[in-house]
N, CA, C and O atoms as a GROMACS GRO file, in nm:
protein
  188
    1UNK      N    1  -1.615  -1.957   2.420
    1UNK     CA    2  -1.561  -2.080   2.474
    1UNK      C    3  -1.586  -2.197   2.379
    1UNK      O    4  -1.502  -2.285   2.360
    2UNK      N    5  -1.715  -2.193   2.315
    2UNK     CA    6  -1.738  -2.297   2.237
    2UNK      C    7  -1.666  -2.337   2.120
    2UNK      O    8  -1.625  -2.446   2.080
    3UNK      N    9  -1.662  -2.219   2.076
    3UNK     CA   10  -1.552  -2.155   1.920
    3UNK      C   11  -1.387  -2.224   1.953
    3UNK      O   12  -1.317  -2.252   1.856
    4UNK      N   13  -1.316  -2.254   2.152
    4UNK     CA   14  -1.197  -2.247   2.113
    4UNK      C   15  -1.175  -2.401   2.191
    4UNK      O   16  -1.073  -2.434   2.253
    5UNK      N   17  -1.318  -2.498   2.166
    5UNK     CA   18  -1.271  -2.614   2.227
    5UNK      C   19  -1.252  -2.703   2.085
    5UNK      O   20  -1.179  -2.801   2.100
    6UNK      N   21  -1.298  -2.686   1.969
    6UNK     CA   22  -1.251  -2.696   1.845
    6UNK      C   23  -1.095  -2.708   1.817
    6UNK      O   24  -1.030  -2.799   1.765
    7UNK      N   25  -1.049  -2.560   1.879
    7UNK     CA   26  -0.897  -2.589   1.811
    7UNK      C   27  -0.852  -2.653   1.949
    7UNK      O   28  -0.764  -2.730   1.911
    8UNK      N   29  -0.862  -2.667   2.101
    8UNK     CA   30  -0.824  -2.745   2.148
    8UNK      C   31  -0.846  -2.894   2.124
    8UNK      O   32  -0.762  -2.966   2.177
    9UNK      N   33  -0.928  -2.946   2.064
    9UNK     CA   34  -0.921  -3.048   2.002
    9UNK      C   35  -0.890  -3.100   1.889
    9UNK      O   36  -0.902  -3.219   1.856
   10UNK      N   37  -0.844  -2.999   1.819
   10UNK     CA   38  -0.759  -3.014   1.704
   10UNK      C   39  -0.621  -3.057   1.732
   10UNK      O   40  -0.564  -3.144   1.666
   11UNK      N   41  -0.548  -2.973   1.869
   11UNK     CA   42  -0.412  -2.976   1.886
   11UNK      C   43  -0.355  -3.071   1.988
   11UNK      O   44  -0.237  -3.107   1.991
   12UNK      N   45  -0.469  -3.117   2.087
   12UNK     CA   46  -0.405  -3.237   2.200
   12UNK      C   47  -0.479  -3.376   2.098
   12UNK      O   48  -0.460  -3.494   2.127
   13UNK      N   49  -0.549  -3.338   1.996
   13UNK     CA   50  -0.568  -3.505   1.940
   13UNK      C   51  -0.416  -3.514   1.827
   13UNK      O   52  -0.348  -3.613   1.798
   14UNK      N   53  -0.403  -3.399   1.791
   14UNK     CA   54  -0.240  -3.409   1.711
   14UNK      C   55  -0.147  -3.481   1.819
   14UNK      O   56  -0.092  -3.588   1.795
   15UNK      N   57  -0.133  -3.417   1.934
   15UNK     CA   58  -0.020  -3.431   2.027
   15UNK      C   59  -0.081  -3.603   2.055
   15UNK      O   60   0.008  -3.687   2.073
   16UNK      N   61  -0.220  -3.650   2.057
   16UNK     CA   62  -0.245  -3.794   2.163
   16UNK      C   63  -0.161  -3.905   2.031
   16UNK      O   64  -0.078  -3.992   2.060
   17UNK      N   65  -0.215  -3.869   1.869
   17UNK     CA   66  -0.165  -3.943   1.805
   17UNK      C   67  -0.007  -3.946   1.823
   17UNK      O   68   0.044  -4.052   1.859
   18UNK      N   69   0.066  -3.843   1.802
   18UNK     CA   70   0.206  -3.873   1.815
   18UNK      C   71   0.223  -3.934   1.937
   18UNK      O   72   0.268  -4.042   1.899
   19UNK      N   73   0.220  -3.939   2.019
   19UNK     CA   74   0.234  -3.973   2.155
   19UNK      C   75   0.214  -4.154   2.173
   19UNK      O   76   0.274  -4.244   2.231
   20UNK      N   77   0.116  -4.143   2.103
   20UNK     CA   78   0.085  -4.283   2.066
   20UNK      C   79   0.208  -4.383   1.966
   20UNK      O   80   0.275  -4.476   2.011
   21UNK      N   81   0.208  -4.358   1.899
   21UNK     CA   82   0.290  -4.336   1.765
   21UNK      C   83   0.438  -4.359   1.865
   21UNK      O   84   0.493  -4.469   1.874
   22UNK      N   85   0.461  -4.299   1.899
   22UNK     CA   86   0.650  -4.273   2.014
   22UNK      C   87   0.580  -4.389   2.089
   22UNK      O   88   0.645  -4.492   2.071
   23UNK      N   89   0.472  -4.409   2.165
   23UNK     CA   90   0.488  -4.529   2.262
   23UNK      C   91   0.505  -4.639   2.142
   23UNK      O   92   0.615  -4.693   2.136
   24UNK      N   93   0.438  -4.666   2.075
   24UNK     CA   94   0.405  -4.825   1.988
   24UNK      C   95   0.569  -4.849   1.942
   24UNK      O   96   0.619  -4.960   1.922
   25UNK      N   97   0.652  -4.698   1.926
   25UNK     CA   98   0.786  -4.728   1.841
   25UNK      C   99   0.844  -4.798   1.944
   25UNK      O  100   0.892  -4.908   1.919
   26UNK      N  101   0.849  -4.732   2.109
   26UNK     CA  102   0.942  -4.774   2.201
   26UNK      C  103   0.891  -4.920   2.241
   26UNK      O  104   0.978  -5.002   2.272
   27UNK      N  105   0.786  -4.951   2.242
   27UNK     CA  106   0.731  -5.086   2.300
   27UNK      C  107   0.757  -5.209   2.176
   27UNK      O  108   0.761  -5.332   2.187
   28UNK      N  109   0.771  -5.136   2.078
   28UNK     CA  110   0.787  -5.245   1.955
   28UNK      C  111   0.958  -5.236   1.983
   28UNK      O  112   0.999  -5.347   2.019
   29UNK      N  113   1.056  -5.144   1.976
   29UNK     CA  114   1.196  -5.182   1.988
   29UNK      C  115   1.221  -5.230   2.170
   29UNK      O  116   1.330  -5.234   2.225
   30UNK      N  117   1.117  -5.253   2.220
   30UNK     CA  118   1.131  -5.313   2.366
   30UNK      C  119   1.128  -5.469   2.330
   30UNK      O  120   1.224  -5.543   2.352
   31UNK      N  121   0.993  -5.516   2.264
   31UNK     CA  122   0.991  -5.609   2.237
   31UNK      C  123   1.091  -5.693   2.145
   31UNK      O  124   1.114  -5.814   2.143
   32UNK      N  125   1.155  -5.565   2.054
   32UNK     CA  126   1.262  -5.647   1.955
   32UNK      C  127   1.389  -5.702   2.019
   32UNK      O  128   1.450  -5.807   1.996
   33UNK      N  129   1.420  -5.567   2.136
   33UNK     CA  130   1.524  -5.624   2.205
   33UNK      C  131   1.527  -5.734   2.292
   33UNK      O  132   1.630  -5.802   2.290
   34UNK      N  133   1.410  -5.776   2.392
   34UNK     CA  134   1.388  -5.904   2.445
   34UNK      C  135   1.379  -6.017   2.402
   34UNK      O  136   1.388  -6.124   2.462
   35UNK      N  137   1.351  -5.982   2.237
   35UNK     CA  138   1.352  -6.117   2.139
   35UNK      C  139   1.466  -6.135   2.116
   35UNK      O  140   1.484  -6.256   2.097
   36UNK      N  141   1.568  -6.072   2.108
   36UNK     CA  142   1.684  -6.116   2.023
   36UNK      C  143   1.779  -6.179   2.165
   36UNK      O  144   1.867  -6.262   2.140
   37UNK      N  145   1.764  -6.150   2.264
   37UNK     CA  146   1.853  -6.178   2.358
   37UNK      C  147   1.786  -6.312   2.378
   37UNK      O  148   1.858  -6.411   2.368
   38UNK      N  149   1.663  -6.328   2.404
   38UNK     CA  150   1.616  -6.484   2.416
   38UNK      C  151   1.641  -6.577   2.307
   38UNK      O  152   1.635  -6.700   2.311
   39UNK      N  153   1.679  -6.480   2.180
   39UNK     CA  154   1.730  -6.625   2.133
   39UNK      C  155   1.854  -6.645   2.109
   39UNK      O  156   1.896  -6.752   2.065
   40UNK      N  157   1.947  -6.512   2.144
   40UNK     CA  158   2.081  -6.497   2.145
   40UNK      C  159   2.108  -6.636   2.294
   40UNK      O  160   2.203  -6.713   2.280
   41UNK      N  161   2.026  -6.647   2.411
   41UNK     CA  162   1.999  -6.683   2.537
   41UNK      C  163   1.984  -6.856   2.462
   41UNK      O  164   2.079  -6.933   2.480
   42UNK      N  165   1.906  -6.887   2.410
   42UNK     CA  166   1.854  -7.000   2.348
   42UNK      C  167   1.944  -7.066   2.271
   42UNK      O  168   1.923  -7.186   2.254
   43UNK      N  169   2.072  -7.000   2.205
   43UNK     CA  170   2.152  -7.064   2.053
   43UNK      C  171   2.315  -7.074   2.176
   43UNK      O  172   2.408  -7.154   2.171
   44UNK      N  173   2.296  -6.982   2.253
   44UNK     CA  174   2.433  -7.021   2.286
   44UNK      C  175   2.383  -7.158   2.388
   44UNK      O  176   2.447  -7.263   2.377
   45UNK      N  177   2.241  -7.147   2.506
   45UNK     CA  178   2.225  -7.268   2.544
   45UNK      C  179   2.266  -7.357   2.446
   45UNK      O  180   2.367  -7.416   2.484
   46UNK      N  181   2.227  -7.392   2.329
   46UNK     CA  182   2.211  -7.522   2.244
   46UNK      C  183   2.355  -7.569   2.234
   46UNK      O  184   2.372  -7.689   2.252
   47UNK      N  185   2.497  -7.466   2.202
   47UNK     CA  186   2.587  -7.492   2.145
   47UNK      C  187   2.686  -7.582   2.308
   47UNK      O  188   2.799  -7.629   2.294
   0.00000   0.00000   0.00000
């Protein structure tokens, strides 16, 4: 048992980084898209 918590922790810390990695991409193009509409929101207010 001891011998195979090694490679289980070899393979769900592979899987936590990607996982991580896919959230930061989707939360960063979450954030890009709320930016651009607030100021798409902001330039047509002005005009």
């Amino acid at each position: 048992y001891i011998q195979q918590v090694g490679i289980y922790n070899q393979i769900y810390g592979q899987l936590g980084i990607l996982v991580a990695f896919v959230m930061f991409v989707y939360y960063s193009a979450v954030v890009f898209v709320f930016s651009a509409a607030f100021v798409a929101a902001l330039d047509s207010r002005r005009r």
